[in-house]
C-alpha positions as CSV (number, residue, x, y, z in Angstrom):
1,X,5.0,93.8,95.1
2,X,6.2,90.5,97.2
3,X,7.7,90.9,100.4
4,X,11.2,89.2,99.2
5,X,11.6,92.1,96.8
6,X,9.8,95.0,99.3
7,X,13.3,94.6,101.6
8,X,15.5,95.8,98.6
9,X,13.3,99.1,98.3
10,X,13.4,101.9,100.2
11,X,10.4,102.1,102.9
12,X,7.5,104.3,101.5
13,X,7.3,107.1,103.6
14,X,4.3,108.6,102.9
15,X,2.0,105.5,102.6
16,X,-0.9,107.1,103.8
17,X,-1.2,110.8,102.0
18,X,-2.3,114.0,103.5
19,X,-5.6,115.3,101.6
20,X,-5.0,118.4,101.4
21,X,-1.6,117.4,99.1
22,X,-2.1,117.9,95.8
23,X,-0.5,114.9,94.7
24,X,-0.1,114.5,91.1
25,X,1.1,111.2,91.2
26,X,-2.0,109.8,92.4
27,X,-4.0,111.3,89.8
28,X,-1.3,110.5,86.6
29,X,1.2,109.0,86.1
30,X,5.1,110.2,86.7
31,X,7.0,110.8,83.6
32,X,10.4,111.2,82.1
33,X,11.8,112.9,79.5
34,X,13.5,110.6,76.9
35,X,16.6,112.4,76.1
36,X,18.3,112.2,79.7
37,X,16.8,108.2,80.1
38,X,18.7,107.7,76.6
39,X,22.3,109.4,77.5
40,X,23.6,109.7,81.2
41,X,22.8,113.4,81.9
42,X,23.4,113.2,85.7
43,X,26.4,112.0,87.7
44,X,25.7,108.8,89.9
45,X,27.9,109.8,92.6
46,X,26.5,111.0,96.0
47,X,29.8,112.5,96.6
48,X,30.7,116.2,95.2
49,X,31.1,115.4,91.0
50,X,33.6,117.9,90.0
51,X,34.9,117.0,86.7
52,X,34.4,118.2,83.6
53,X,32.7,115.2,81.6
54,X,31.8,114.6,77.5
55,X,29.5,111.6,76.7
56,X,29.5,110.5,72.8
57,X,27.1,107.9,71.2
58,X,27.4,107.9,67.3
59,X,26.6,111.2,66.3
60,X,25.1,112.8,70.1
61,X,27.5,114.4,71.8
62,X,26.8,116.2,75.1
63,X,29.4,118.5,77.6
64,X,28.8,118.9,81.6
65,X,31.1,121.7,83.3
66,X,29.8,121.6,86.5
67,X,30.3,124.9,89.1
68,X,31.5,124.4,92.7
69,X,28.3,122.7,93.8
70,X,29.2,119.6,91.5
71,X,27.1,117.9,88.7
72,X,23.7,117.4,90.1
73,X,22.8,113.6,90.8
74,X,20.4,111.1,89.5
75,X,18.5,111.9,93.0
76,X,18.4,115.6,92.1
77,X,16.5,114.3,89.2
78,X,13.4,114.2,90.7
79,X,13.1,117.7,91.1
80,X,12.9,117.6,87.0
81,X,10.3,114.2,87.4
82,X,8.0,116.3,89.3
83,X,7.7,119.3,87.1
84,X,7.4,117.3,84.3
85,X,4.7,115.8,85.2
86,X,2.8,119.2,86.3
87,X,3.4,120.2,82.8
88,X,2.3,116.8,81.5
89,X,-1.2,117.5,83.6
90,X,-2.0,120.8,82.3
91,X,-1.2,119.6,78.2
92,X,-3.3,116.6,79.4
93,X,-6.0,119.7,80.2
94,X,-5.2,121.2,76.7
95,X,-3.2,123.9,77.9
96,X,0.6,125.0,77.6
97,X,2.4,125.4,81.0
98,X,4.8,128.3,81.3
99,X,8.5,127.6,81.7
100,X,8.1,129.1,85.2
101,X,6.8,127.2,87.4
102,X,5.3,127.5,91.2
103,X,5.6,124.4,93.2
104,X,5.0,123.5,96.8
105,X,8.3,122.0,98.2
106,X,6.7,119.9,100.5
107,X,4.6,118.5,98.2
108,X,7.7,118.0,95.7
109,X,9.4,116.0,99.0
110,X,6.2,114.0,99.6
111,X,5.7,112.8,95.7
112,X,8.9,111.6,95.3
113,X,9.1,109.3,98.7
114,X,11.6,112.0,100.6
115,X,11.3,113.1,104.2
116,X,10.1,116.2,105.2
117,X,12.4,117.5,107.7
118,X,14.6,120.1,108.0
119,X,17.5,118.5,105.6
120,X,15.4,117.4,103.4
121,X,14.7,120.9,102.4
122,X,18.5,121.8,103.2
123,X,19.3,118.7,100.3
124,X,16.5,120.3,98.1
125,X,17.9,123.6,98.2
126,X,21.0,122.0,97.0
127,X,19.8,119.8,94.6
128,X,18.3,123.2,92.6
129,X,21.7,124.6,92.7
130,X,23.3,122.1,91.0
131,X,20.6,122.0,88.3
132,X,21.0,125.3,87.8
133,X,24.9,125.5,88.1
134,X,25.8,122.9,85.5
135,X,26.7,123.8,82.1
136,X,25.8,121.6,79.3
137,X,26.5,121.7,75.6
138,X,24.7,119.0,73.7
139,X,23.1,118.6,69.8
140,X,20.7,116.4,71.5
141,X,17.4,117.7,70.3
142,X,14.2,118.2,72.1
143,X,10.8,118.8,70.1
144,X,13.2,118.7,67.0
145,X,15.4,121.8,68.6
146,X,18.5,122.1,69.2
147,X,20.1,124.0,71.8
148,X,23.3,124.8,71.2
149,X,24.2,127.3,73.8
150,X,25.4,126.2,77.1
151,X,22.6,126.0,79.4
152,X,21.8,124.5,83.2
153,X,19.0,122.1,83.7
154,X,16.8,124.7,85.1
155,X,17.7,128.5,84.4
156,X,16.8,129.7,87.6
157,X,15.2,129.3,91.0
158,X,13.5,131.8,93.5
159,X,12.0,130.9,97.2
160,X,8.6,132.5,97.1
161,X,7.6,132.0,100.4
162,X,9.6,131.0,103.5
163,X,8.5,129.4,106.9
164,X,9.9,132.0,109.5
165,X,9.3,129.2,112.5
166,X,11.1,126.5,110.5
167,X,13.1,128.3,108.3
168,X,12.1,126.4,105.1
169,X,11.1,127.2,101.9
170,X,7.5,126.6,101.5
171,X,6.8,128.2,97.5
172,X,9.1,127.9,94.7
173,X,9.6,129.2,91.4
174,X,11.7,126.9,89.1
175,X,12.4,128.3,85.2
176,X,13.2,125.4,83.5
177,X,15.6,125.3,80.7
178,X,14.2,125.3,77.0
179,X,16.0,122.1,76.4
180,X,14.1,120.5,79.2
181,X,11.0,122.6,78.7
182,X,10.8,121.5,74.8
183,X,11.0,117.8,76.0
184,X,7.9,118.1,77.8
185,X,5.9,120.2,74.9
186,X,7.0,117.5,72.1
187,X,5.6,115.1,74.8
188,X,9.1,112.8,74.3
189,X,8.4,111.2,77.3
190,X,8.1,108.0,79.3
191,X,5.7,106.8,82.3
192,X,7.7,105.5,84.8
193,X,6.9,103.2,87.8
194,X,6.6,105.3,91.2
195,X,8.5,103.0,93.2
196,X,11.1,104.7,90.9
197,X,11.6,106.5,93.6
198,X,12.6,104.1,96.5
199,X,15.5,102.8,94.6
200,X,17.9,103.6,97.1
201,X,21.1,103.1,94.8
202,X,22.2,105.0,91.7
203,X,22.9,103.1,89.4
204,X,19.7,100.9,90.2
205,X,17.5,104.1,89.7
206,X,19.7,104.4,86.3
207,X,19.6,100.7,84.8
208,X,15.5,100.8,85.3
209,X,15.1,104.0,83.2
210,X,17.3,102.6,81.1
211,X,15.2,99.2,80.8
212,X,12.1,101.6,80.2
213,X,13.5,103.2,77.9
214,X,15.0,100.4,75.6
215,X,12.9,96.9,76.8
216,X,9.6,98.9,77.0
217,X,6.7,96.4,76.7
218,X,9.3,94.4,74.7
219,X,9.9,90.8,75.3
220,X,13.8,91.0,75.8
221,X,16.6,93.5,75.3
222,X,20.2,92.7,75.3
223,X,23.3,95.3,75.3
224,X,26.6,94.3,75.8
225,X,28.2,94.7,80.0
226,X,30.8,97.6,78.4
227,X,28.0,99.5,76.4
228,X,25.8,99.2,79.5
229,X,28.5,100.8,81.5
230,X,29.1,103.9,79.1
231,X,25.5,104.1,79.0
232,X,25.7,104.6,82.6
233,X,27.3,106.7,82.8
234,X,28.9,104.8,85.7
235,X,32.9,105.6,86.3
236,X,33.9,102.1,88.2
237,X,36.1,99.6,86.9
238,X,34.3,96.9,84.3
239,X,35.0,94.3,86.7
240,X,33.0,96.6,89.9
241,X,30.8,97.1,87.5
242,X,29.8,93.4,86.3
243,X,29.7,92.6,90.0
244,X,27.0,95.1,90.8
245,X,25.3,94.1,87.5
246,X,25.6,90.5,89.0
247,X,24.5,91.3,92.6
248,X,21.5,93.0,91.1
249,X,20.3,90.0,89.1
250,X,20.4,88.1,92.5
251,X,17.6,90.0,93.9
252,X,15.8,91.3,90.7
253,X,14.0,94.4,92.5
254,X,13.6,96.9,90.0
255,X,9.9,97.8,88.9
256,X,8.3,96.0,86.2
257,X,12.1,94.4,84.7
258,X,14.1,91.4,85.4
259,X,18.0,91.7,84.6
260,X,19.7,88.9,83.5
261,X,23.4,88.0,82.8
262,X,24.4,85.6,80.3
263,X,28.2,84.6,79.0
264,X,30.1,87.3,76.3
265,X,29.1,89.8,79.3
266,X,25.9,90.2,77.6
267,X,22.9,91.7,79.8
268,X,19.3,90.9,79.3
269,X,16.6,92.7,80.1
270,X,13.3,91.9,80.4
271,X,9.4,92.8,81.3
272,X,8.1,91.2,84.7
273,X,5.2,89.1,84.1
274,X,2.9,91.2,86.5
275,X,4.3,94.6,84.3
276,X,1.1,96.7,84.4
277,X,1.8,99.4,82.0
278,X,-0.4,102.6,83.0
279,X,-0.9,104.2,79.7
280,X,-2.4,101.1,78.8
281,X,-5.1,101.7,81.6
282,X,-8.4,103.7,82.2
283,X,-7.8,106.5,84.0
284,X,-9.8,107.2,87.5
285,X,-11.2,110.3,88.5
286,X,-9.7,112.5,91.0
287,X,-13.1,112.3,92.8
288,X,-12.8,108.8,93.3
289,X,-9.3,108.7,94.1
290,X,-9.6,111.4,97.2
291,X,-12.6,109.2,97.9
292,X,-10.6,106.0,98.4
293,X,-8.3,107.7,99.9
294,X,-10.0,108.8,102.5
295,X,-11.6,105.4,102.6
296,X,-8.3,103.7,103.7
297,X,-7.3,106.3,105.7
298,X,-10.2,106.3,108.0
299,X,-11.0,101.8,108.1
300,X,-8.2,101.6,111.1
301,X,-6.5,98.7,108.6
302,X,-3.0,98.2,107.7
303,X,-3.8,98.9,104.4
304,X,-2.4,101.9,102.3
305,X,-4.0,103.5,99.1
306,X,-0.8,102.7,97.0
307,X,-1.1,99.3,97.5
308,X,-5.0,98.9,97.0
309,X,-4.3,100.7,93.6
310,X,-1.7,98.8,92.4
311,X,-3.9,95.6,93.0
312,X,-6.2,97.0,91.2
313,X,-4.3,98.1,88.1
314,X,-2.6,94.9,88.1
315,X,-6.6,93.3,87.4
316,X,-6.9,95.7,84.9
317,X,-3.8,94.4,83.5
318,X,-4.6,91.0,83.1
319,X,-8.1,91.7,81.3
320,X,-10.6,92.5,84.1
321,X,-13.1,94.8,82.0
322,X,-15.9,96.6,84.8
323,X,-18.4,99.0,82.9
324,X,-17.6,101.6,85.0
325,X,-13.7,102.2,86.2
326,X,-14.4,104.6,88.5
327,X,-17.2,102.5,90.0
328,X,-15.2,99.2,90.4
329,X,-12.4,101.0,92.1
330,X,-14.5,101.9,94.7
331,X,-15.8,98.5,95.2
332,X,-12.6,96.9,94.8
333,X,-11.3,99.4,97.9
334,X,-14.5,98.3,100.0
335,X,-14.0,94.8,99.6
336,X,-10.0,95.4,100.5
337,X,-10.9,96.9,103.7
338,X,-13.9,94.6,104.6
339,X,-11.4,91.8,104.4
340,X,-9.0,93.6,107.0
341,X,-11.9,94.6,109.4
């Protein structure tokens, strides 16, 4: 990604990963489940969200009643990208995942570009209790189900394993909800571009799933500035809310769309000409991508692996065909690093 838009992201802060992290994101890619990129499921606000909120498009209709911890966030979201995607690898294996599942926190932190200190896992914690506290009534269906009881995002939560010198949780076990667990098994679901996750702003992190969602590998796709706004989710005035759609198009740093605004209020999205779609892609080995990895990692370069890989995808992208993926990966990573030595 160019420098001019790198200063509108959040810094990576894991560019160079541990190898003993089992880090999916490296090995597939990060994906969302359609029904909460279609309607605004989570509240943009970093403050406490306290109200009760109903959300209407044609014939959907879905209900928050949030406890005392508030509705959970767009940033407490991630918790639901990451499990997702562990359930995406083992159906990619041919297997079901249970509902329950056991997840390293850390590793959670460091796949979705958070910090690992002590608040960190203090903001996790809270995070699951606001997934878990929300109740939500919705005829939105997942794997042609509908749940019509009141439900959280995830049902429940237990710490499996605790660091007594730190005093963080180190295991978890997170019970997702059937509505989000069916989502997953009918595979309604999206890849999504990992510097998803250093979109520092709300709304940003909203209007690209949004984009993904509804542009998708499309040429254009246009929705009116008030429609946009429901769609949201977003509670500031219209007038706020065209000037952050405006002050967005100025910099034009989400992943793979640009955002433009046009008279009648009308927004335009569309595909970035360097969009490198991942499905579309072969996929690499997990052999060779621990081997590049610790290929970076140990050439003393300014070089990380994320970066060599996108460079890579984005070849693939615009028709570079090797005989062997895996093979040319390699190469490419020892020609990246030769260059820097």
């Amino acid at each position: 990604m160019p420098t001019s838009l790198q200063k509108n992201l959040l810094a990576d802060k894991h560019p160079v990963q541990d190898f003993f992290i089992a880090d999916i994101f490296d090995s597939i890619p990060v994906k969302d489940d359609m029904a909460s990129m279609e309607h605004p499921v989570f509240s943009l606000s970093k403050r406490k969200d306290t109200r009760n909120l109903e959300y209407k498009n044609g014939d959907f209709t879905i209900t928050f009643k949030p406890n005392t911890d508030g509705l959970p966030t767009i940033f407490d979201k991630d918790v639901l990208l990451y499990c997702g995607s562990l359930m995406m690898k083992e159906m990619n294996k041919g297997k079901t995942p249970p509902r329950t599942l056991r997840v390293s926190s850390h590793d959670l932190l460091v796949a979705t570009n958070r910090s690992t200190d002590g608040r960190s896992y203090s903001r996790l914690k809270n995070a699951l209790d606001r997934l878990k506290g929300v109740s939500i009534k919705t005829n939105i269906k997942t794997k042609k189900r509908e749940i019509t009881s009141a439900f959280g995002l995830i049902e429940s939560y237990t710490i499996v394993e605790s660091s007594r010198v730190k005093k963080r949780m180190v295991k978890l076990e997170i019970t997702l909800s059937e509505w989000f667990y069916h989502s997953i098994l009918g595979k309604e679901v999206l890849t999504i571009n990992r510097n998803y996750f250093r979109l520092g702003k709300a709304l940003e992190r909203r209007l690209y799933e949004i984009a993904r969602k509804h542009c998708g590998k499309n040429s254009e796709w246009t929705i009116g500035l008030a429609k946009l706004k429901e769609k949201t989710g977003s509670t500031s005035h219209l007038d706020k809310f065209r000037f952050f759609i405006r002050e967005i198009t100025k910099t034009n740093h989400l992943p793979d769309y640009e955002i433009g605004f046009s008279q009648g209020d009308i927004v335009r999205f569309s595909p970035k000409s360097n969009f490198c779609s991942i499905e579309d892609l072969p996929t690499l080995r997990q052999e060779s991508i621990s081997k590049a990895k610790q290929m970076v990692a140990q050439s003393n370069t300014d070089w990380n692996f994320n970066a060599i890989h996108e460079q890579f995808c984005l070849q693939l992208s615009t028709g570079f065909k090797p005989d062997t993926v895996d093979g040319a990966f390699i190469g490419f990573v020892k020609k990246k690093l030769l260059e820097k030595a």
